[in-house]
C-alpha atoms as a printed R data frame, in Angstrom:
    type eleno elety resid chain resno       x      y       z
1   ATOM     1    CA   UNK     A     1   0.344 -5.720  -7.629
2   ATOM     2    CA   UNK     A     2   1.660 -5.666 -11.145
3   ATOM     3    CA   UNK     A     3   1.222 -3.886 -14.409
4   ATOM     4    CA   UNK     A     4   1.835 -5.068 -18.126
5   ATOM     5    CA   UNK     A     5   2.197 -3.367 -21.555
6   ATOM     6    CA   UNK     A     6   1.210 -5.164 -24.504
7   ATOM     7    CA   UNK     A     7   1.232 -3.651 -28.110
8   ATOM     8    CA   UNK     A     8   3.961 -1.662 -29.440
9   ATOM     9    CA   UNK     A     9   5.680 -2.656 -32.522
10  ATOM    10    CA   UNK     A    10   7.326 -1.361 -35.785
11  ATOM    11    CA   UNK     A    11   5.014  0.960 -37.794
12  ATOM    12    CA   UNK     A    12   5.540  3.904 -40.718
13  ATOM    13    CA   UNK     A    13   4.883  7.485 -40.069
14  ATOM    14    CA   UNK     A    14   1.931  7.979 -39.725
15  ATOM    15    CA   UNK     A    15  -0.082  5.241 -39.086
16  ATOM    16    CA   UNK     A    16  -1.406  4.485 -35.409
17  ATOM    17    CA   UNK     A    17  -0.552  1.847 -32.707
18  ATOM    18    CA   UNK     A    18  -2.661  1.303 -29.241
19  ATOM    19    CA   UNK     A    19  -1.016  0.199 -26.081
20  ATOM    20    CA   UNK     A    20  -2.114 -1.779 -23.221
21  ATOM    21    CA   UNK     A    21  -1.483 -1.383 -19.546
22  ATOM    22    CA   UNK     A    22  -3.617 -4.545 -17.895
23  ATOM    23    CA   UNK     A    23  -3.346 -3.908 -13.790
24  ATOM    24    CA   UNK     A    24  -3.755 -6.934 -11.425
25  ATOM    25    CA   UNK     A    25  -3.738 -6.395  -7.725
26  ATOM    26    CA   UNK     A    26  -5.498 -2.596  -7.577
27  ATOM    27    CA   UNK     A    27  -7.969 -1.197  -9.590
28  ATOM    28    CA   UNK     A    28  -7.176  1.323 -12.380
29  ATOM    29    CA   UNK     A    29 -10.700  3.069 -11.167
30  ATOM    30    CA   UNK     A    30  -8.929  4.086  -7.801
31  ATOM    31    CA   UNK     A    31  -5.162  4.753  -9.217
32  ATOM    32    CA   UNK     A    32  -3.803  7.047 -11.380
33  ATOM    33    CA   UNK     A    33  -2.432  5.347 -14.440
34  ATOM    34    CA   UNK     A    34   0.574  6.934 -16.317
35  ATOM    35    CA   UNK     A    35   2.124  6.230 -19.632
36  ATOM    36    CA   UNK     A    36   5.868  7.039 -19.645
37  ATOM    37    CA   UNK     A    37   8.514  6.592 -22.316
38  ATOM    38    CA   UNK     A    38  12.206  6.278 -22.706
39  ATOM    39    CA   UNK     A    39  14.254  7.053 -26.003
40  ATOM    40    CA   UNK     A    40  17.748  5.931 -25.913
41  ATOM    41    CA   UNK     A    41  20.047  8.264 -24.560
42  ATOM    42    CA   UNK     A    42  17.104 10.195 -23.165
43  ATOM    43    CA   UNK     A    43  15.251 10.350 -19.750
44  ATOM    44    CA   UNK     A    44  12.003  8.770 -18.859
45  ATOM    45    CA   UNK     A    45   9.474 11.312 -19.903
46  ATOM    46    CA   UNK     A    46   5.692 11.775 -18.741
47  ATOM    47    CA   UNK     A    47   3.524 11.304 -21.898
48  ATOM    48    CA   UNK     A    48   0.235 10.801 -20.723
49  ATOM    49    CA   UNK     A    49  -1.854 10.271 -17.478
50  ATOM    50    CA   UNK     A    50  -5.453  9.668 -16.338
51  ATOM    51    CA   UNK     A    51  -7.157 10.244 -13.061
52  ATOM    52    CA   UNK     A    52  -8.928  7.717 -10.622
53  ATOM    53    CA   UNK     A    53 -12.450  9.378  -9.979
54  ATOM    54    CA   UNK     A    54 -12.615 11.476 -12.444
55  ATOM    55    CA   UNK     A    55 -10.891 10.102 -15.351
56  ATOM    56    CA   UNK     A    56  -9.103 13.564 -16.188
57  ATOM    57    CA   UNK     A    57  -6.639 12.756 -18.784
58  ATOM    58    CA   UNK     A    58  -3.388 15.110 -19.172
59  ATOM    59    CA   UNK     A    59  -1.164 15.037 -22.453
60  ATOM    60    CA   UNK     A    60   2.869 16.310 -22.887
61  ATOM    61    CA   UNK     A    61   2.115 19.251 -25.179
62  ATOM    62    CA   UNK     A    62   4.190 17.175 -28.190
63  ATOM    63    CA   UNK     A    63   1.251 14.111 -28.260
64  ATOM    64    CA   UNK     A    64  -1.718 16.421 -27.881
65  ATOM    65    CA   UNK     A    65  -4.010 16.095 -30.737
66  ATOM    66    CA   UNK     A    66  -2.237 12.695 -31.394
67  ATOM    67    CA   UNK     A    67  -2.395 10.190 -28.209
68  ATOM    68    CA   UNK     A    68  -5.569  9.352 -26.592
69  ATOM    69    CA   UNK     A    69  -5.274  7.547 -22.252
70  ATOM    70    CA   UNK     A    70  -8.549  5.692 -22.053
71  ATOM    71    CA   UNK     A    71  -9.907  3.305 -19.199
72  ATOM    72    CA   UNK     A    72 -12.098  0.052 -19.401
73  ATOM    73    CA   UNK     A    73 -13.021 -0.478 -15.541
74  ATOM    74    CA   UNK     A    74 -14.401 -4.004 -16.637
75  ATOM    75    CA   UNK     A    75 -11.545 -5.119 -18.449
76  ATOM    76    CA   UNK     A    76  -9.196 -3.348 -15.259
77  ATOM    77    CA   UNK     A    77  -6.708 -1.931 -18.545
78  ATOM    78    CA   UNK     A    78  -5.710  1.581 -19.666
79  ATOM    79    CA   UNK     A    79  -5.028  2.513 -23.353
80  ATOM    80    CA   UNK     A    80  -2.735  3.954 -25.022
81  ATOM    81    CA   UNK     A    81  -4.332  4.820 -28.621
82  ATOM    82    CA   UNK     A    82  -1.587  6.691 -30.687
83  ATOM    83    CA   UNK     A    83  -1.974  7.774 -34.055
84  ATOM    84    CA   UNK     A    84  -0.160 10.026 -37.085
85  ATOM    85    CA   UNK     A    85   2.937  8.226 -35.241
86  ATOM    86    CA   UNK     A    86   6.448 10.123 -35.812
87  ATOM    87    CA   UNK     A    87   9.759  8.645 -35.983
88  ATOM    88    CA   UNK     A    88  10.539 11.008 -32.534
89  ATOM    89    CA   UNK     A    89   7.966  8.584 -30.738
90  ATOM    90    CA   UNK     A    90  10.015  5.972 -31.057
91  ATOM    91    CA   UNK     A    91  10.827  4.657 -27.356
92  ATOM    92    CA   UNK     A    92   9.790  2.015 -24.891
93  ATOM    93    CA   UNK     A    93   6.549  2.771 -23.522
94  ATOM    94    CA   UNK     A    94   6.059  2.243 -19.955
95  ATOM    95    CA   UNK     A    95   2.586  1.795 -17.675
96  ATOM    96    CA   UNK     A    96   3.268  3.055 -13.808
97  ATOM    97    CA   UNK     A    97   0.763  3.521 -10.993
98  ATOM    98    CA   UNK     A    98   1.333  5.543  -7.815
99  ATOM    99    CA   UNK     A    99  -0.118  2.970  -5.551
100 ATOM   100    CA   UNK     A   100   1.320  3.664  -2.693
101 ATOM   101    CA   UNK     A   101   2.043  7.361  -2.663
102 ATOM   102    CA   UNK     A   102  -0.633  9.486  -0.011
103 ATOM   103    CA   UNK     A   103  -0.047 12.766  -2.192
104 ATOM   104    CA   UNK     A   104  -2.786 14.527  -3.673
105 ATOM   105    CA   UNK     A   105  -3.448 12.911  -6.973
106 ATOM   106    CA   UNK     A   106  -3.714 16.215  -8.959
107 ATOM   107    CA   UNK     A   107   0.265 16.120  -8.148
108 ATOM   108    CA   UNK     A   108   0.831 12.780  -9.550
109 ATOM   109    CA   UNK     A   109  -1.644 13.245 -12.244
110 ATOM   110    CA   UNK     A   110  -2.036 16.998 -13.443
111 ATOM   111    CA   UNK     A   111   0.024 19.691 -15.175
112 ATOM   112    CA   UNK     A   112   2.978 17.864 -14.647
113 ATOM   113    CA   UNK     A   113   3.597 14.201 -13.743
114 ATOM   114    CA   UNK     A   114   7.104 12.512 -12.781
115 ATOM   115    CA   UNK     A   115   8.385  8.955 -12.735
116 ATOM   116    CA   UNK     A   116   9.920  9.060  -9.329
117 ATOM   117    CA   UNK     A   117   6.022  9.481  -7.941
118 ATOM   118    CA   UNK     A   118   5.117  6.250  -9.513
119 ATOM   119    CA   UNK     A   119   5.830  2.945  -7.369
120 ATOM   120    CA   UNK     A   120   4.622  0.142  -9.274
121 ATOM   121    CA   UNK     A   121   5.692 -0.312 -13.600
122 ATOM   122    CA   UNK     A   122   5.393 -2.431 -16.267
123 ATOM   123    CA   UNK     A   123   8.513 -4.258 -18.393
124 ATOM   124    CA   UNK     A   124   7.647 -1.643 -21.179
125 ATOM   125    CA   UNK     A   125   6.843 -2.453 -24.585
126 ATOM   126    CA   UNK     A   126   9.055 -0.934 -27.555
127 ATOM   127    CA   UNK     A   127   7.227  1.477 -30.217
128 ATOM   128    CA   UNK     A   128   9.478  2.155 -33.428
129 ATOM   129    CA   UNK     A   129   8.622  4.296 -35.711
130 ATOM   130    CA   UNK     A   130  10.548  4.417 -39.220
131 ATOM   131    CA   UNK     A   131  10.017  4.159 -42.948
């Protein structure tokens, strides 16, 4: 059971990246999937989320607009598309899954989503963002 991030890299203000998150071992249709990301000096911070069944999607207020969680069930990956990038984005970008947490998913996925629910995680992959 493993997740991997593929597709961060150095980019200007304001132009766009998209991340990967391929799973192997579960299936992203019966999982949440989180993105999560980690500044230096900073804590591990929710950014974005998307449901199993439903494929409800949930933003941190500062990406909304922004950052876009999809899901290819054929492919078994969730995406990451981020665009009008700021140098405050900068961070490594994490994939987690709560795969073995028997909590409602609306509390692992919802309002509010933490990193200490989430059980299995990528390496992370680091976005920088300067001129």
């Amino acid at each position: 059971v493993q997740v991997v991030e593929s597709g961060g890299g150095l980019v200007q203000p304001g132009e766009s990246l998209t991340l990967s998150c391929v799973a192997s071992g579960f299936s992203v249709d019966y999982y949440a999937i989180g993105w999560f990301r980690q500044a230096p000096g900073k804590e591990r911070e929710g950014v974005s989320c998307i449901t199993s069944e439903e494929g409800s999607e949930y933003y941190i207020e500062s990406v909304k607009g922004r950052f876009t969680i999809s899901r290819d069930s054929a492919k078994n990956t969730v995406y990451l598309q981020m665009t009008s990038l700021k140098p405050e984005d900068t961070a490594v970008y994490y994939c987690a899954s709560p795969t073995t947490s028997f909590k409602p998913e609306r509390t692992l996925c919802g309002s509010t989503w933490y990193p200490n629910e989430y059980d299995v995680w990528g390496q992370g992959t680091q976005v920088t963002v300067s001129s």
